[in-house]
C-alpha positions in Angstrom: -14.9 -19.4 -19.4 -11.6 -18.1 -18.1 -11.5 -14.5 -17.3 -8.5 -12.2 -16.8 -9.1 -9.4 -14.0 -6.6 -6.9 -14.4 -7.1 -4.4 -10.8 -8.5 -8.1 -9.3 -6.5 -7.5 -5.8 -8.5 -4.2 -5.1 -11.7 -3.3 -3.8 -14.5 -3.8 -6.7 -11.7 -6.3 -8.8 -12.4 -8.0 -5.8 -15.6 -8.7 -5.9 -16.2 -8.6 -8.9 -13.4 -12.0 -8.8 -15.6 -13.5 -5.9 -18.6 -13.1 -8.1 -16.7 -14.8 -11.0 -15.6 -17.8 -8.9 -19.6 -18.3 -7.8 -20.6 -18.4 -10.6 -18.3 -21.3 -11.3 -15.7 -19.5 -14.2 -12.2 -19.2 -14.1 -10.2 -16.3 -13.2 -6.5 -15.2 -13.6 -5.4 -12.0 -12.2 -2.9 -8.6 -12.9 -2.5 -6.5 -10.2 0.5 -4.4 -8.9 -1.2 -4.7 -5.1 -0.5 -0.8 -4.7 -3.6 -0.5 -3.5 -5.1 -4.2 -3.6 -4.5 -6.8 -1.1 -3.0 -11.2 -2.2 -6.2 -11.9 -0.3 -8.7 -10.9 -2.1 -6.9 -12.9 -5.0 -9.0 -15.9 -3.5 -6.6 -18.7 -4.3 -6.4 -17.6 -8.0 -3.5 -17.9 -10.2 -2.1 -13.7 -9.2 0.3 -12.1 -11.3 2.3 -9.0 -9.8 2.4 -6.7 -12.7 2.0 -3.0 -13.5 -0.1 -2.8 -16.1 1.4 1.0 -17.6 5.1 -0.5 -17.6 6.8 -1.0 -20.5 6.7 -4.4 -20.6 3.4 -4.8 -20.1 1.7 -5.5 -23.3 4.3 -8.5 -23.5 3.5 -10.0 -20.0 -0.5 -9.7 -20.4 0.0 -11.3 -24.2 1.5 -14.3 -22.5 -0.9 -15.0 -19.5 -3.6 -14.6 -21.8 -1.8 -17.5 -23.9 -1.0 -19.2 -20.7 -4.4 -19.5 -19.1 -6.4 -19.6 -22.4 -8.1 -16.6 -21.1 -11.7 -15.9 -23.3 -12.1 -12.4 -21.6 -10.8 -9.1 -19.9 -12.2 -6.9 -17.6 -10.0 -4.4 -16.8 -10.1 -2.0 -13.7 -6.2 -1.4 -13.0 -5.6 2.4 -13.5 -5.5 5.6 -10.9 -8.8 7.2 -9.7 -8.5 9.8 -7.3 -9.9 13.0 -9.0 -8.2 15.9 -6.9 -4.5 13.5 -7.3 -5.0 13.9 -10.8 -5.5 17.5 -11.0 -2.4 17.8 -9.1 -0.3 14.9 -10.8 -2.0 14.9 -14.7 1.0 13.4 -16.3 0.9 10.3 -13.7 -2.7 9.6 -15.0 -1.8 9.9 -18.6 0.9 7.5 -18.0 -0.7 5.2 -15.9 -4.3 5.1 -16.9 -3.8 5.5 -21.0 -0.7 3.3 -21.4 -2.3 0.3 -18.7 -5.5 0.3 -21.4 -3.0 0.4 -24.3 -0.9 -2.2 -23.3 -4.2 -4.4 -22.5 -5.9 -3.7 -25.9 -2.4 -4.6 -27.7 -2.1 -7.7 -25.8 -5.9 -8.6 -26.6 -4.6 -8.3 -30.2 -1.8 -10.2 -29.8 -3.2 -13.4 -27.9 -6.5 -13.1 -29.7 -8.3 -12.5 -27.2 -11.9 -11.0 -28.2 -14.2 -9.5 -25.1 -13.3 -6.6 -22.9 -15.1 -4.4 -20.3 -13.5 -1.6 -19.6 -14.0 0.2 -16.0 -15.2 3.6 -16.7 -16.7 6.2 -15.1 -19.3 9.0 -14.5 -16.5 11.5 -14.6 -16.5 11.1 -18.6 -20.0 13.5 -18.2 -17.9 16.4 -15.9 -20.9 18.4 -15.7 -23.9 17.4 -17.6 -26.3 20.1 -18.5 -29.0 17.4 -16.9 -29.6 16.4 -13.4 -30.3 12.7 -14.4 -27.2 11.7 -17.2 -28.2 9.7 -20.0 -25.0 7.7 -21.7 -26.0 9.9 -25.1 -25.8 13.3 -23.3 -23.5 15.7 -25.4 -21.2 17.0 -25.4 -19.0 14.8 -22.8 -16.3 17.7 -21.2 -14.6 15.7 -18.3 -13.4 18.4 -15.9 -10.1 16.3 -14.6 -7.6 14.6 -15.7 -9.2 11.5 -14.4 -12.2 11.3 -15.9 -10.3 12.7 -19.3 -8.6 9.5 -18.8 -11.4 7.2 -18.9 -13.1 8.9 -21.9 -9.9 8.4 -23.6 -10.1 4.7 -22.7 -13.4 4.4 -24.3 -12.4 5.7 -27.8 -9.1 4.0 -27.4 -11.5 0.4 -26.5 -14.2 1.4 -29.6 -11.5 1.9 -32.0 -9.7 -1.0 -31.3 -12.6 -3.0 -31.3 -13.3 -1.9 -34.9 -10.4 -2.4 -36.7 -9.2 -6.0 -34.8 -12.5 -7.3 -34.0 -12.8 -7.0 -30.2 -16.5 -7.2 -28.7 -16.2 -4.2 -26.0 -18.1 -2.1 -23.6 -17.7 0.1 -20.8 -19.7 0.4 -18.0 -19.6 4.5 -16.2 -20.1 3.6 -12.7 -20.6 6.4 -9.8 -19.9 6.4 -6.3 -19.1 2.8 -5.0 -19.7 2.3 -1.6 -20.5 -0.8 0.5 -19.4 -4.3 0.7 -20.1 -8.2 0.2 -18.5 -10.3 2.6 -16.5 -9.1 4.9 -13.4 -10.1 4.1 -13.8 -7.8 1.0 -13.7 -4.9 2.4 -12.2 -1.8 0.9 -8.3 -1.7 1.6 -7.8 1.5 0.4 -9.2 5.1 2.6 -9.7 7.1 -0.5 -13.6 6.8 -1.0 -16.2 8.9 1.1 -17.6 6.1 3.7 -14.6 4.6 4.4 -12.5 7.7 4.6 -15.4 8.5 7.1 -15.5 5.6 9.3 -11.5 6.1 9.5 -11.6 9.5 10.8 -14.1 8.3 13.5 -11.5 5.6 14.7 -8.9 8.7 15.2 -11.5 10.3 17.1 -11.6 13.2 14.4 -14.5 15.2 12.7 -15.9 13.8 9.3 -14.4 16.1 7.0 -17.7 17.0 4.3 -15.4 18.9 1.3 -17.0 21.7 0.0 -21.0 23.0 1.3 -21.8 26.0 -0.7 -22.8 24.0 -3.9 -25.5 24.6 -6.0 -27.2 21.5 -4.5 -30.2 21.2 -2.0 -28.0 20.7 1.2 -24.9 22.3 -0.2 -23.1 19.6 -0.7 -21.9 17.0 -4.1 -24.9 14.7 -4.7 -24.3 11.5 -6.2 -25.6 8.2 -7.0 -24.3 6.0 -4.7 -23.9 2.1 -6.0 -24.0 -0.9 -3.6 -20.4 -2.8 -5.0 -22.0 -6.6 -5.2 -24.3 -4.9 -7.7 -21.4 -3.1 -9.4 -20.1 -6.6 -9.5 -23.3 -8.5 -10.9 -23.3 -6.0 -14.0 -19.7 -6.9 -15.1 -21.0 -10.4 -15.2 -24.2 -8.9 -16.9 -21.6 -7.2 -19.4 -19.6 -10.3 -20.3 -23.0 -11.8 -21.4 -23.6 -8.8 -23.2 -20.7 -9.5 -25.4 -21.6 -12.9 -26.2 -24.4 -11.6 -27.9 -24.4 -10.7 -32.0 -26.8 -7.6 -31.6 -25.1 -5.6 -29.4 -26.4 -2.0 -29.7 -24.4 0.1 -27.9 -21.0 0.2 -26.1 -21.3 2.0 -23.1 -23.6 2.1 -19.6 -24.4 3.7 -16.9 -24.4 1.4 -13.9 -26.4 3.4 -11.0 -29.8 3.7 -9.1 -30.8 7.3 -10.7 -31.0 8.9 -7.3 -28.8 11.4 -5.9 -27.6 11.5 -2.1 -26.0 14.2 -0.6 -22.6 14.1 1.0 -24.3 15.0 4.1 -27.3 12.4 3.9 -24.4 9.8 3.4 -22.7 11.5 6.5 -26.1 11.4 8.7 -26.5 7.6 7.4 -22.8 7.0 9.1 -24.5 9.0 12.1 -27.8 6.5 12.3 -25.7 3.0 11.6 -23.0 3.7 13.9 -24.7 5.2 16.5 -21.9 7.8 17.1 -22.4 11.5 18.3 -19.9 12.7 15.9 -19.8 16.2 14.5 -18.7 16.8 11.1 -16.3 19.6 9.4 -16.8 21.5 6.6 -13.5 21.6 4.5 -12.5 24.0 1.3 -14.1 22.2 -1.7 -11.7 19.7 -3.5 -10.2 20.4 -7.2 -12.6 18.6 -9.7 -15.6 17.7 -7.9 -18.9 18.5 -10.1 -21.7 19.3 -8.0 -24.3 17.1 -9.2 -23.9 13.8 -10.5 -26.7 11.2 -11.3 -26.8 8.7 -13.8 -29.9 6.8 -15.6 -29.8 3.4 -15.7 -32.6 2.7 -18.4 -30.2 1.5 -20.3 -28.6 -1.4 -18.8 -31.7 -1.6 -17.3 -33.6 -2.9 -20.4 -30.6 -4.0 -22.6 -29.2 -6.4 -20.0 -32.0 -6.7 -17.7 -29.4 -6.0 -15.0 -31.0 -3.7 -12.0 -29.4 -2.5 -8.7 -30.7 -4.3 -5.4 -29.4 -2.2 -2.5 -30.0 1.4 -1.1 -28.0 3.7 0.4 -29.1 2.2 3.9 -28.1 -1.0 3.2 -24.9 0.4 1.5 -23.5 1.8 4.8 -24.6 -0.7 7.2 -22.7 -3.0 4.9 -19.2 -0.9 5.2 -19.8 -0.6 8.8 -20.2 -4.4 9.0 -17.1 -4.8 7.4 -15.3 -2.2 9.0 -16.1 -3.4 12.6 -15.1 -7.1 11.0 -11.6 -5.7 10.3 -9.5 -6.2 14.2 -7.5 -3.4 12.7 -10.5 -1.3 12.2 -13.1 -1.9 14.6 -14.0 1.1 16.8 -14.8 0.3 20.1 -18.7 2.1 20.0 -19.1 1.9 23.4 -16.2 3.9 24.7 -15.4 6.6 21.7 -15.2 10.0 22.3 -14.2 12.7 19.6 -10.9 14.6 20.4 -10.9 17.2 18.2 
Protein backbone atom coordinates (compact mmCIF):
# COMPACT_ATOMS: atom_id res chain seq x y z
CA UNK A 1 0.00 0.00 0.00
CA UNK A 2 1.35 3.44 -0.88
CA UNK A 3 0.16 6.20 1.21
CA UNK A 4 0.23 10.00 0.58
CA UNK A 5 0.93 12.10 3.89
CA UNK A 6 0.05 15.50 3.16
CA UNK A 7 1.43 17.75 6.70
CA UNK A 8 4.19 14.43 6.68
CA UNK A 9 7.31 16.92 7.63
CA UNK A 10 5.57 18.11 10.93
CA UNK A 11 5.14 16.82 14.26
CA UNK A 12 2.24 14.01 14.30
CA UNK A 13 2.65 13.70 10.05
CA UNK A 14 5.82 12.58 11.38
CA UNK A 15 5.13 9.94 13.16
CA UNK A 16 2.52 8.99 11.90
CA UNK A 17 5.14 8.52 8.41
CA UNK A 18 7.64 6.56 10.87
CA UNK A 19 4.76 4.35 11.88
CA UNK A 20 3.82 3.78 8.12
CA UNK A 21 7.42 2.84 7.15
CA UNK A 22 7.38 0.09 10.18
CA UNK A 23 4.84 -1.24 9.30
CA UNK A 24 6.50 -1.89 5.98
CA UNK A 25 4.00 0.50 3.44
CA UNK A 26 4.97 3.09 1.24
CA UNK A 27 4.76 6.68 1.77
CA UNK A 28 4.98 9.86 -0.40
CA UNK A 29 4.82 13.14 1.17
CA UNK A 30 3.18 17.10 0.68
CA UNK A 31 4.42 19.44 2.92
CA UNK A 32 5.20 23.22 2.63
CA UNK A 33 7.92 22.64 5.76
CA UNK A 34 6.49 26.02 7.41
CA UNK A 35 6.36 24.36 10.29
CA UNK A 36 7.82 20.69 9.46
CA UNK A 37 11.27 19.79 9.17
CA UNK A 38 13.14 17.48 5.47
CA UNK A 39 14.09 15.17 8.41
CA UNK A 40 11.34 13.84 9.52
CA UNK A 41 10.59 13.01 5.77
CA UNK A 42 12.70 9.75 6.57
CA UNK A 43 14.22 9.20 3.12
CA UNK A 44 10.78 9.40 1.49
CA UNK A 45 10.00 10.69 -1.86
CA UNK A 46 9.09 14.81 -0.24
CA UNK A 47 7.25 17.08 -2.25
CA UNK A 48 7.41 21.01 -1.28
CA UNK A 49 3.97 22.13 -1.89
CA UNK A 50 1.26 24.29 -0.31
CA UNK A 51 -1.53 22.42 -0.22
CA UNK A 52 -4.23 25.84 -0.22
CA UNK A 53 -2.40 27.29 -3.49
CA UNK A 54 -3.91 27.45 -6.46
CA UNK A 55 -2.34 24.93 -8.14
CA UNK A 56 -2.67 22.51 -5.77
CA UNK A 57 -5.37 20.23 -6.74
CA UNK A 58 -3.26 19.84 -10.01
CA UNK A 59 0.13 18.99 -8.24
CA UNK A 60 -1.56 16.37 -5.69
CA UNK A 61 -3.68 14.78 -8.86
CA UNK A 62 -0.22 14.09 -10.38
CA UNK A 63 1.80 12.60 -7.41
CA UNK A 64 -1.04 10.50 -6.64
CA UNK A 65 -0.73 9.19 -10.47
CA UNK A 66 3.01 9.23 -9.99
CA UNK A 67 3.39 7.09 -6.95
CA UNK A 68 0.23 5.00 -7.47
CA UNK A 69 -0.82 6.23 -4.16
CA UNK A 70 -4.00 3.84 -2.68
CA UNK A 71 -4.55 6.45 0.29
CA UNK A 72 -4.48 10.01 1.86
CA UNK A 73 -4.18 11.14 5.22
CA UNK A 74 -4.23 14.51 5.38
CA UNK A 75 -2.97 16.82 8.28
CA UNK A 76 -1.52 19.98 6.31
CA UNK A 77 -3.79 22.96 7.45
CA UNK A 78 -3.27 25.89 10.41
CA UNK A 79 -4.10 25.05 14.00
CA UNK A 80 -3.47 27.60 16.43
CA UNK A 81 -6.87 28.61 17.97
CA UNK A 82 -6.15 32.15 19.39
CA UNK A 83 -4.17 32.87 15.50
CA UNK A 84 -7.32 32.10 14.01
CA UNK A 85 -9.52 34.28 16.01
CA UNK A 86 -7.18 37.02 15.12
CA UNK A 87 -6.46 36.03 11.40
CA UNK A 88 -10.09 34.05 10.35
CA UNK A 89 -9.76 34.61 6.65
CA UNK A 90 -6.05 32.89 6.73
CA UNK A 91 -7.80 29.76 8.06
CA UNK A 92 -10.56 29.78 5.64
CA UNK A 93 -8.13 30.03 2.99
CA UNK A 94 -5.68 27.79 4.09
CA UNK A 95 -7.51 25.11 5.94
CA UNK A 96 -10.88 24.88 3.52
CA UNK A 97 -9.11 25.28 0.14
CA UNK A 98 -5.89 22.59 1.33
CA UNK A 99 -8.99 19.96 1.95
CA UNK A 100 -10.62 21.05 -1.33
CA UNK A 101 -7.92 20.85 -3.40
CA UNK A 102 -7.08 17.19 -1.78
CA UNK A 103 -10.64 15.87 -2.13
CA UNK A 104 -10.58 17.23 -5.99
CA UNK A 105 -7.39 15.61 -6.58
CA UNK A 106 -8.74 12.27 -4.93
CA UNK A 107 -11.35 12.59 -7.62
CA UNK A 108 -9.17 13.20 -10.24
CA UNK A 109 -6.47 10.36 -9.77
CA UNK A 110 -9.02 8.03 -8.39
CA UNK A 111 -7.86 7.71 -5.53
CA UNK A 112 -10.52 6.17 -2.89
CA UNK A 113 -9.45 6.35 1.11
CA UNK A 114 -8.94 9.48 3.09
CA UNK A 115 -8.51 10.32 6.79
CA UNK A 116 -8.93 13.58 7.51
CA UNK A 117 -7.12 15.23 10.66
CA UNK A 118 -9.78 16.73 12.77
CA UNK A 119 -10.32 17.86 15.94
CA UNK A 120 -12.02 18.26 19.40
CA UNK A 121 -12.58 21.88 18.62
CA UNK A 122 -15.57 20.80 16.21
CA UNK A 123 -17.53 20.16 19.89
CA UNK A 124 -16.56 24.12 21.10
CA UNK A 125 -18.29 23.62 24.27
CA UNK A 126 -20.18 20.42 24.75
CA UNK A 127 -23.01 20.58 27.11
CA UNK A 128 -21.13 17.21 28.61
CA UNK A 129 -18.01 16.75 30.48
CA UNK A 130 -17.17 13.51 28.62
CA UNK A 131 -17.98 14.29 24.50
CA UNK A 132 -19.42 11.65 22.62
CA UNK A 133 -18.82 12.04 18.57
CA UNK A 134 -22.93 12.14 18.40
CA UNK A 135 -23.23 15.09 20.95
CA UNK A 136 -25.50 17.92 19.28
CA UNK A 137 -25.51 20.36 18.37
CA UNK A 138 -21.58 20.89 17.31
CA UNK A 139 -21.02 24.98 17.73
CA UNK A 140 -17.12 25.35 17.29
CA UNK A 141 -16.19 28.58 19.07
CA UNK A 142 -13.15 29.64 16.55
CA UNK A 143 -12.42 29.86 13.41
CA UNK A 144 -10.27 26.85 13.77
CA UNK A 145 -12.28 24.35 14.86
CA UNK A 146 -15.12 25.92 12.32
CA UNK A 147 -12.55 24.93 9.90
CA UNK A 148 -12.30 21.33 10.64
CA UNK A 149 -16.05 20.79 10.97
CA UNK A 150 -16.21 22.25 7.62
CA UNK A 151 -13.64 19.67 6.42
CA UNK A 152 -15.78 16.94 7.70
CA UNK A 153 -18.90 17.77 5.65
CA UNK A 154 -16.79 18.91 2.81
CA UNK A 155 -14.88 14.85 3.25
CA UNK A 156 -18.75 13.13 3.83
CA UNK A 157 -20.07 14.79 0.93
CA UNK A 158 -17.47 14.11 -1.36
CA UNK A 159 -17.33 10.76 -0.28
CA UNK A 160 -21.00 10.31 -1.31
CA UNK A 161 -21.32 11.54 -4.55
CA UNK A 162 -17.60 10.15 -5.97
CA UNK A 163 -17.28 7.20 -3.92
CA UNK A 164 -14.49 7.99 -1.50
CA UNK A 165 -14.28 5.72 1.74
CA UNK A 166 -13.50 8.57 4.54
CA UNK A 167 -13.27 9.26 8.14
CA UNK A 168 -12.01 11.68 10.50
CA UNK A 169 -10.49 11.17 13.59
CA UNK A 170 -11.13 14.53 16.45
CA UNK A 171 -8.08 14.27 18.30
CA UNK A 172 -7.28 16.51 21.57
CA UNK A 173 -4.30 17.69 23.06
CA UNK A 174 -1.07 15.98 21.51
CA UNK A 175 1.67 15.90 23.65
CA UNK A 176 4.74 13.64 23.87
CA UNK A 177 7.02 11.94 21.48
CA UNK A 178 8.45 8.54 19.87
CA UNK A 179 11.87 8.67 19.09
CA UNK A 180 13.72 11.31 19.57
CA UNK A 181 14.52 12.53 16.57
CA UNK A 182 10.70 13.20 16.20
CA UNK A 183 10.37 15.71 18.31
CA UNK A 184 8.05 18.57 17.88
CA UNK A 185 9.73 21.37 15.77
CA UNK A 186 7.27 23.77 16.22
CA UNK A 187 6.71 25.85 20.16
CA UNK A 188 3.05 26.28 19.67
CA UNK A 189 1.65 23.38 21.97
CA UNK A 190 1.46 23.46 25.88
CA UNK A 191 4.63 21.14 26.96
CA UNK A 192 6.85 22.24 24.58
CA UNK A 193 5.98 25.90 24.76
CA UNK A 194 6.75 25.00 28.51
CA UNK A 195 9.97 23.31 28.39
CA UNK A 196 11.09 26.42 26.02
CA UNK A 197 10.30 29.09 28.42
CA UNK A 198 12.34 27.11 31.08
CA UNK A 199 15.51 27.17 28.78
CA UNK A 200 15.07 31.23 28.76
CA UNK A 201 14.96 30.97 32.29
CA UNK A 202 11.37 32.43 32.22
CA UNK A 203 8.05 31.60 34.22
CA UNK A 204 5.65 28.94 32.60
CA UNK A 205 2.97 31.05 31.44
CA UNK A 206 -0.56 28.93 32.57
CA UNK A 207 -3.31 31.21 30.23
CA UNK A 208 -6.27 31.83 31.95
CA UNK A 209 -7.01 30.29 36.01
CA UNK A 210 -10.45 31.53 36.84
CA UNK A 211 -12.28 28.78 34.79
CA UNK A 212 -15.10 26.91 35.73
CA UNK A 213 -12.78 23.83 36.28
CA UNK A 214 -11.52 22.20 39.50
CA UNK A 215 -7.99 24.01 39.62
CA UNK A 216 -9.04 26.94 37.50
CA UNK A 217 -7.50 26.08 34.64
CA UNK A 218 -8.60 24.38 30.74
CA UNK A 219 -8.80 20.55 31.37
CA UNK A 220 -8.13 18.39 28.59
CA UNK A 221 -7.51 15.01 27.42
CA UNK A 222 -4.07 14.78 26.76
CA UNK A 223 -3.00 12.00 23.89
CA UNK A 224 0.45 10.31 23.79
CA UNK A 225 1.38 11.09 19.71
CA UNK A 226 2.71 7.32 18.90
CA UNK A 227 -0.90 6.46 19.85
CA UNK A 228 -2.36 9.30 17.84
CA UNK A 229 -0.20 7.65 15.19
CA UNK A 230 -1.27 3.87 15.65
CA UNK A 231 -5.02 5.00 15.18
CA UNK A 232 -4.39 6.58 11.63
CA UNK A 233 -3.05 3.16 10.84
CA UNK A 234 -6.12 1.77 12.74
CA UNK A 235 -8.31 4.22 10.37
CA UNK A 236 -6.83 3.12 7.06
CA UNK A 237 -7.91 -0.44 8.11
CA UNK A 238 -11.08 0.92 8.92
CA UNK A 239 -11.65 1.94 5.32
CA UNK A 240 -10.79 -1.27 3.91
CA UNK A 241 -13.66 -2.57 5.42
CA UNK A 242 -17.44 -2.77 3.61
CA UNK A 243 -19.41 -2.18 6.95
CA UNK A 244 -18.16 0.90 7.94
CA UNK A 245 -20.67 2.53 10.43
CA UNK A 246 -19.72 5.73 11.04
CA UNK A 247 -17.27 8.50 9.82
CA UNK A 248 -15.90 10.19 12.53
CA UNK A 249 -13.84 9.40 16.11
CA UNK A 250 -12.68 10.55 18.87
CA UNK A 251 -9.16 9.59 19.46
CA UNK A 252 -8.47 10.22 23.46
CA UNK A 253 -8.01 8.49 26.95
CA UNK A 254 -11.55 10.10 28.45
CA UNK A 255 -9.67 11.74 31.22
CA UNK A 256 -9.11 15.36 31.73
CA UNK A 257 -5.83 17.04 33.09
CA UNK A 258 -5.48 20.32 34.13
CA UNK A 259 -3.18 22.88 32.72
CA UNK A 260 -1.72 23.01 35.99
CA UNK A 261 -1.34 19.08 36.66
CA UNK A 262 0.47 19.15 33.19
CA UNK A 263 2.55 22.15 34.54
CA UNK A 264 3.40 20.18 38.05
CA UNK A 265 4.12 16.99 35.78
CA UNK A 266 6.91 19.40 33.91
CA UNK A 267 7.79 20.29 37.69
CA UNK A 268 8.29 16.29 38.87
CA UNK A 269 10.16 15.10 35.37
CA UNK A 270 12.45 17.88 35.16
CA UNK A 271 13.25 18.40 38.46
CA UNK A 272 13.28 22.25 38.13
CA UNK A 273 12.19 24.77 40.92
CA UNK A 274 10.33 26.75 38.50
CA UNK A 275 7.41 29.06 39.25
CA UNK A 276 4.73 29.47 36.97
CA UNK A 277 2.59 32.78 35.76
CA UNK A 278 -0.77 33.17 35.39
CA UNK A 279 -1.56 35.01 31.99
CA UNK A 280 -5.03 36.73 30.74
CA UNK A 281 -7.01 33.75 29.31
CA UNK A 282 -6.50 33.23 25.44
CA UNK A 283 -9.40 33.98 22.73
CA UNK A 284 -11.13 30.62 22.10
CA UNK A 285 -10.10 28.28 24.73
CA UNK A 286 -13.26 26.24 26.09
CA UNK A 287 -12.86 25.29 29.54
CA UNK A 288 -13.42 21.68 29.58
CA UNK A 289 -12.65 19.35 26.95
CA UNK A 290 -12.78 15.45 27.16
CA UNK A 291 -13.53 13.10 24.63
CA UNK A 292 -14.93 9.34 24.84
CA UNK A 293 -13.21 6.97 23.16
CA UNK A 294 -15.86 4.02 23.22
CA UNK A 295 -16.04 4.33 19.88
CA UNK A 296 -12.86 3.69 18.31
CA UNK A 297 -12.47 1.76 21.07
CA UNK A 298 -14.87 -1.03 20.03
CA UNK A 299 -15.21 -0.27 16.25
CA UNK A 300 -11.40 -0.45 15.62
CA UNK A 301 -10.23 -2.09 18.69
CA UNK A 302 -7.68 0.72 18.72
CA UNK A 303 -6.92 1.87 22.55
CA UNK A 304 -4.41 4.53 23.94
CA UNK A 305 -1.21 2.96 25.77
CA UNK A 306 0.42 6.02 27.52
CA UNK A 307 -0.51 8.40 30.44
CA UNK A 308 0.07 11.74 31.00
CA UNK A 309 3.42 10.61 33.02
CA UNK A 310 4.75 8.91 30.34
CA UNK A 311 3.60 11.73 27.89
CA UNK A 312 5.98 14.37 29.48
CA UNK A 313 8.89 12.29 30.40
CA UNK A 314 8.78 11.44 26.70
CA UNK A 315 8.96 15.43 25.54
CA UNK A 316 11.52 15.94 28.05
CA UNK A 317 13.53 13.01 26.57
CA UNK A 318 13.38 14.46 23.44
CA UNK A 319 13.83 17.89 24.43
CA UNK A 320 17.15 17.21 26.33
CA UNK A 321 18.08 14.95 22.98
CA UNK A 322 17.81 18.16 20.94
CA UNK A 323 21.77 20.03 21.38
CA UNK A 324 19.73 23.06 20.59
CA UNK A 325 17.36 22.45 23.35
CA UNK A 326 18.76 20.75 26.14
CA UNK A 327 18.76 22.69 29.42
CA UNK A 328 21.62 22.30 31.38
CA UNK A 329 19.45 20.96 34.86
CA UNK A 330 22.16 21.19 36.90
CA UNK A 331 23.05 24.86 36.67
CA UNK A 332 19.45 26.70 35.73
CA UNK A 333 18.26 29.43 37.58
CA UNK A 334 14.95 31.42 36.62
CA UNK A 335 15.65 35.10 35.82
CA UNK A 336 12.55 36.52 35.78
Amino acid sequence: MTVLVTGGCGYIGGHVVHALKERGEQVVIVDDLSYGTKEHAFGNPLVVQDVAAPEARKVLAQVMRLYKVDAVIHFAARKQVGESVEKPLYYFQQNLNGMLNVLGAMVDACVEKLVFSSSAATYGVPPVPVVPEDVVPMLPINPYGQTKLFGEWMGNAVAKAHGIRFCALRYFNVAGCGPVELEDPAILNLIPMVFNNLKKGKAPAIFGADYDTEDGTCVRDYIHVSDLADAHIAAISYLDRDDRPYSAFNVGTGKGTSVRQIVEEVRRVTGLPFQEKVEARRAGDPPLLIGSPKRINEVMDWHAKYDVEEIVESAWKAWQANPNHHIDVDNWKQVD
